[in-house]
DOVEXMI-532894 format. One record per residue (C-alpha): x, y, z negated; residue number from 1. Coordinates in steps of 0.001 Angstrom, whole numbers, plus 500000, padded with zeros to 6 digits. Layout:
N
X, Y, Z, NUM
...
# end
This chain:
265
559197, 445825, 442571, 1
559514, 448872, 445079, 2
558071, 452144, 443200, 3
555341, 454077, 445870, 4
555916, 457621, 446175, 5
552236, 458856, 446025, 6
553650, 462896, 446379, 7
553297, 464340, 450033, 8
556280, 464724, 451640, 9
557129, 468824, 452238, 10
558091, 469732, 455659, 11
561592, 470733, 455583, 12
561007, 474993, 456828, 13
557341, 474660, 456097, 14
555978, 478136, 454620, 15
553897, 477493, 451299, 16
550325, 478949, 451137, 17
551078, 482232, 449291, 18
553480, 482517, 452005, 19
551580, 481706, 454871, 20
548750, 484309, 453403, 21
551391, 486835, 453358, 22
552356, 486569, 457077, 23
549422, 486464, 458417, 24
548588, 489397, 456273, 25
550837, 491631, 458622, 26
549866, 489985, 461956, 27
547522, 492013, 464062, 28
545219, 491327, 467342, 29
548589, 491493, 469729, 30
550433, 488811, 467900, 31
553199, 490950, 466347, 32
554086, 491083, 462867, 33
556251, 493900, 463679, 34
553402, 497364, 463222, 35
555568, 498963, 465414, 36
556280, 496907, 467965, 37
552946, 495709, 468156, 38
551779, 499276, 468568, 39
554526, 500247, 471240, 40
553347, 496619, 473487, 41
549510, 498276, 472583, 42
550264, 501360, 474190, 43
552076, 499837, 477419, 44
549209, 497260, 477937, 45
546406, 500530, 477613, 46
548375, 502046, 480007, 47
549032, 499536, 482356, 48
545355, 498244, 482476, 49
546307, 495072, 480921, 50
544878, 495168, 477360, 51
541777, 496542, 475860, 52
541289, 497005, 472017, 53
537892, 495012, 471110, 54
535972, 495923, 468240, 55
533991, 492399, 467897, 56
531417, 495078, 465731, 57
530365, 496978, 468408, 58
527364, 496628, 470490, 59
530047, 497375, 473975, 60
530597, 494506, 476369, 61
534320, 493219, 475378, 62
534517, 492221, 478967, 63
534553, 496181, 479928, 64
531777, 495238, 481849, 65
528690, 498082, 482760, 66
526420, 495588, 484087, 67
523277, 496197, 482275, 68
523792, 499771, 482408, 69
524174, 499719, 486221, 70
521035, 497445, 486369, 71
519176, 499859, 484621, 72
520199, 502817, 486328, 73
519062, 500639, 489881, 74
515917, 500008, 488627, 75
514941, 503599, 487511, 76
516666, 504847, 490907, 77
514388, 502257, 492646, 78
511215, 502867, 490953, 79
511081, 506571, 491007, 80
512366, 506036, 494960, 81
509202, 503879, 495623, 82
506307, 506481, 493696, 83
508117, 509448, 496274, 84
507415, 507315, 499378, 85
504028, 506488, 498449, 86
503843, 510290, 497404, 87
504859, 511350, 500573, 88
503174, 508917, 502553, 89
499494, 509839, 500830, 90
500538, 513563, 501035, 91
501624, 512853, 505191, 92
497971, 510371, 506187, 93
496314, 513601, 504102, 94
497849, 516589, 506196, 95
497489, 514020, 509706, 96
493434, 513399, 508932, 97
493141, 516921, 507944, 98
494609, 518080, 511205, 99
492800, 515161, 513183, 100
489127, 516557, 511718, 101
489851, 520058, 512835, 102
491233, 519117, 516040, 103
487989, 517058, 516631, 104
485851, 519924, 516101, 105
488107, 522924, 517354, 106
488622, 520701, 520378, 107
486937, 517346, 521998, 108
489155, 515649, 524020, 109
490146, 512006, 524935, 110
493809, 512739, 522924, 111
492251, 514217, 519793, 112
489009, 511851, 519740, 113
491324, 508729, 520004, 114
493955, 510804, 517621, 115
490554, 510591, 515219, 116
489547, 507113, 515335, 117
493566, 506031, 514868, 118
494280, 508211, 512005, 119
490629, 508616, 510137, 120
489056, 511863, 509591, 121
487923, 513682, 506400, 122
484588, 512632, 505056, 123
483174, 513653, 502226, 124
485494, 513941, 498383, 125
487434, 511034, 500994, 126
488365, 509884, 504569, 127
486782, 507797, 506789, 128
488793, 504863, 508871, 129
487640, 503442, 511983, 130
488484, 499945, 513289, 131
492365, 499242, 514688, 132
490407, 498209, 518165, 133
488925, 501398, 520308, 134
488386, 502969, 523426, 135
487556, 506174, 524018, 136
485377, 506188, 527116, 137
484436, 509868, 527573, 138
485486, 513071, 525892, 139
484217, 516237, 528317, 140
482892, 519722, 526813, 141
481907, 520109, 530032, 142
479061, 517567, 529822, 143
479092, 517780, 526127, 144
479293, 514046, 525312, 145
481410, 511784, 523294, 146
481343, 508495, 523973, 147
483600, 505009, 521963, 148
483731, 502147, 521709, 149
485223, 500151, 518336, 150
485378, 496083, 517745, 151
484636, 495818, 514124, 152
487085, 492798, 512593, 153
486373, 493480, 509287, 154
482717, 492527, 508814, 155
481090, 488916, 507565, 156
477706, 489614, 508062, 157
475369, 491801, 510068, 158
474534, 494503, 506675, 159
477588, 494679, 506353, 160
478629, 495569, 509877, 161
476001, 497442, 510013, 162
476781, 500057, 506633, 163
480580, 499904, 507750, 164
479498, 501524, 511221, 165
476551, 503782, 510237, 166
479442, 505514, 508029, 167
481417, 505408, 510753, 168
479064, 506395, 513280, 169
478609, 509747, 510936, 170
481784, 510625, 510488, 171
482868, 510933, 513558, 172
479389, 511976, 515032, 173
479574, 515183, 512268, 174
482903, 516228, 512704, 175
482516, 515941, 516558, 176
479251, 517978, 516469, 177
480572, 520763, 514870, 178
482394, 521869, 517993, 179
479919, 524360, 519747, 180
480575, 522498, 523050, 181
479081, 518900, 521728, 182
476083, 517835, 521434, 183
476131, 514264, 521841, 184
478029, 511831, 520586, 185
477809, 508056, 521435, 186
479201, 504844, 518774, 187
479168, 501695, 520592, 188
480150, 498640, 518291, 189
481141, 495425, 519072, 190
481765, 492142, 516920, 191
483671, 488691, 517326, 192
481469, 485874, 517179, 193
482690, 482184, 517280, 194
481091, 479267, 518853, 195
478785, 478396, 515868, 196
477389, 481557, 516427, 197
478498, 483467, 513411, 198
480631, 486760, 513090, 199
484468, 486383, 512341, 200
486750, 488820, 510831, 201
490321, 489206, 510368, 202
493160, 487328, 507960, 203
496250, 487257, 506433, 204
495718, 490925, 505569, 205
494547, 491736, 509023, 206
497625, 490291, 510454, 207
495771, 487302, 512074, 208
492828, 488814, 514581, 209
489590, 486806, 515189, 210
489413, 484778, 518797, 211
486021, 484531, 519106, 212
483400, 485965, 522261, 213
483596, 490033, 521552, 214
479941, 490420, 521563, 215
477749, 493936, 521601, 216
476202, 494256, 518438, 217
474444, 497838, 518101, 218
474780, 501411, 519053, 219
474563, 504851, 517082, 220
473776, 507901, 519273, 221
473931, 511034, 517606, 222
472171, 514494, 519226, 223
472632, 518043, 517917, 224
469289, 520184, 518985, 225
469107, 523926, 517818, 226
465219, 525700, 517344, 227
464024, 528308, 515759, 228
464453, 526609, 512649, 229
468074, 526054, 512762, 230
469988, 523121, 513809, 231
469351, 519215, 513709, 232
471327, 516291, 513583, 233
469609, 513254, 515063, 234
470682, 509834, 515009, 235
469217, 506734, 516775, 236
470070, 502985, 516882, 237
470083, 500860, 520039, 238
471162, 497748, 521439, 239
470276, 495659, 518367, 240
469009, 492671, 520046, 241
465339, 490905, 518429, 242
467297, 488187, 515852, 243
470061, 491160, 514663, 244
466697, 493269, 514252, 245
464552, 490871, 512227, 246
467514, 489793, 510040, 247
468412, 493643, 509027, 248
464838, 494323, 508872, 249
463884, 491517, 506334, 250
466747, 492582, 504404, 251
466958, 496534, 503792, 252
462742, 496457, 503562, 253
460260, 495007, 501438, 254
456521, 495599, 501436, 255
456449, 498353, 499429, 256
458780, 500002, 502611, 257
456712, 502757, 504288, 258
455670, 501913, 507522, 259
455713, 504740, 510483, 260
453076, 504777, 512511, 261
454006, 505790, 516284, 262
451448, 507493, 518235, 263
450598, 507591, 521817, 264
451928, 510655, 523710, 265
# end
C-alpha cells in the first residue's frame, strides 16, 4: 500500500529559523536591513516632517502631541486670570465706597446720596449695602435734610426687615451727619406684600423681583443736636402701623424688658 509522508513539506526559498533570527537581527524601526540606508531614509523623513523616532520607553506622547501640557498651561492661565479680576474687582467696590462715604459727608447732594445708596458706604471693619430699589427725594444743605426712600426685597419677615434697615438707616444717617451742613436725615422703607398678606422677597439670586402691593412699612429719622455737652445723634421710628408694632414688640421684649415711663409735659 501507498507509504504516508508524515515530514512537513519545506517551502522551496523558505529561510530556516537561525536564519530568520539573523535577519531580523539587522532590521531596524524603518524597515531596512541596510544600517545605512536606513539611517540616510531616517534623516530625509526628520527633515521632511515625515518620520519621528519613538522611544515606546518614554513617558512623551508618540503622537508629537502637547495636549496635556497645553491643557495645563490653560488652566493655570485661567485660574490665576479669575483670582486678578476678583482682586481687582474687591480692590475697585473698596476705592468706589470709600470715595462714596467721603463724598456723602464732604458733600450732600442728590448725585452723591444716590451715588451712596447704589454703591454702599463704609461701615464699621465693613460696608454697608442698601436695597437695588431707591429714590432719593431730597438732598439740600440749605435746609439741612436728607430724605430716601428704599423697597426692601430681601426680607421674609418683619425682624428681619426691620435689623436689615436699622443698619441701614445708620449707615447712611452717620456718614450723612458728619457733614457740618446736615442735621437730619430721613429712611423711609417700603416692603412687597402679596395678597395673603405676607412679605415677599426676591429669587433666582435676585434676578426674579417680587409683584406684590409695595406697602410702607416703617421710618428711621435721624437728628444731630449740639449742647454744651457735645453732640447727639438721635434716632426715632415712625410709621410702624399697630399689628407691625405688637408683632416686633412681642418679639425683641420679654417681661424682664424695662419699661419707660413717659411723663406729662
Amino acid at each position: 500500500m501507498f507509504k504516508r509522508h508524515t515530514d512537513a513539506r519545506r517551502q522551496r526559498g523558505a529561510l530556516s529559523a537561525d536564519e530568520a533570527e539573523q535577519l531580523f537581527s539587522t532590521v531596524d524601526h524603518s524597515g531596512h536591513s541596510d544600517e545605512e540606508r536606513a539611517r540616510r531614509q531616517r534623516a530625509h523623513r526628520r527633515e521632511k516632517g515625515v518620520s519621528v523616532d519613538v522611544d515606546p520607553l518614554s513617558g512623551e506622547d508618540p503622537s508629537g502631541s502637547d495636549l496635556s501640557k497645553v491643557m495645563t498651561r490653560t488652566t493655570v492661565t485661567f485660574v490665576l486670570v479669575f483670582l486678578a479680576v476678583i482682586v481687582a474687582g474687591q480692590v475697585a467696590f473698596g476705592v468706589v465706597r470709600r470715595l462714596n462715604t467721603a463724598h456723602l459727608a464732604d458733600t450732600a447732594s442728590v448725585r452723591t446720596v444716590a451715588d451712596a445708596l447704589s454703591g454702599g458706604v463704609e461701615w464699621g471693619n465693613g460696608f454697608t449695602q442698601f436695597p437695588e430699589d431707591f429714590t432719593v427725594q431730597e438732598a439740600d444743605e440749605n435746609t439741612g435734610t436728607i430724605e430716601v426712600s428704599v423697597v426692601d426685597s430681601s426680607s421674609s419677615s418683619a425682624l428681619e426687615c426691620f435689623s436689615t434697615s436699622q443698619v441701614q438707616a445708620t449707615a447712611l444717617a452717620v456718614n450723612a451727619l458728619l457733614n457740618p451742613d446736615i442735621d437730619t436725615v430721613i429712611y423711609h422703607v417700603s416692603v412687597h406684600v402679596g395678597a395673603d398678606g405676607h412679605m415677599q422677597q426676591s429669587s433666582f439670586f435676585g434676578f426674579l423681583k417680587p409683584t406684590g402691593d409695595v406697602t410702607s412699612f416703617m421710618t428711621f429719622v435721624w437728628q444731630k443736636t449740639q449742647s454744651a455737652a457735645g453732640v447727639n445723634f438721635s434716632c426715632t421710628i415712625t410709621g410702624i402701623d399697630e399689628t407691625v408694632q405688637a408683632e416686633l414688640r412681642d418679639q425683641v421684649t420679654t417681661s424682664f424688658t424695662p419699661v419707660r415711663s413717659t411723663s406729662a409735659s
